[in-house]
Steps between C-alpha positions, in 0.01 A plus 500: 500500500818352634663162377766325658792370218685216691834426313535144474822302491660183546927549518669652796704713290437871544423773205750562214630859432291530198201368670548729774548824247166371325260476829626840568399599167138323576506657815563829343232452315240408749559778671487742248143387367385516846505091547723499748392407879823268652715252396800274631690209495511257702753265650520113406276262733792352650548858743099497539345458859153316549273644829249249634320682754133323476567279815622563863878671382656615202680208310814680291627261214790536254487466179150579262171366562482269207733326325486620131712519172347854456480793715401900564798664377361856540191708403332795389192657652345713194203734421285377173171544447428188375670126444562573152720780586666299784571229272633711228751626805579205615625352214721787483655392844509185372727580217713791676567219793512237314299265733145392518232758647196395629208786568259511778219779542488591900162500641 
């Protein structure tokens, strides 16, 4: 099964050196136990772009779609068989990023 870890933050400031050399480690890691799927980071909301195309035309707007303290910093997609494995992972991300991670199974 494949879960979604969302990496949860709430400064604009981006990755430290050390936190950098440890989600490569986790990566690493991942990808050697066969985990790995995708993963990236993600800009702050400030350069995000919200589409509204349910009426007439396509309404473009600046700026995130809600106004929030916390936001998707990056993510990983993984492989686990269960949500006890995807937990135990996560909370490896968690500590090699050094942010919050919050996991999702797809459906």
């Amino acid at each position: 099964m494949q879960y979604l870890l969302s990496v949860i933050f709430d400064r604009s400031d981006r990755a430290t050196p050390e936190e950098e050399a440890a989600v490569d480690v986790f990566n690493d890691r991942l990808r050697a136990e066969g985990r790995w799927v995708f993963a990236g980071g993600l800009g702050v909301p400030e350069t995000a772009t919200v589409i509204d195309n349910r009426g007439e035309e396509a309404v473009f707007s600046d700026g995130p779609f809600v106004e929030s303290k916390e936001f998707l910093a990056g993510f990983w997609i993984i492989e686990a068989p269960d949500l006890d494995v995807a937990l135990e992972l996560a909370a490896g991300g968690s500590k090699a990023c050094n942010r919050k991670v919050e996991v999702r199974p797809f459906l």
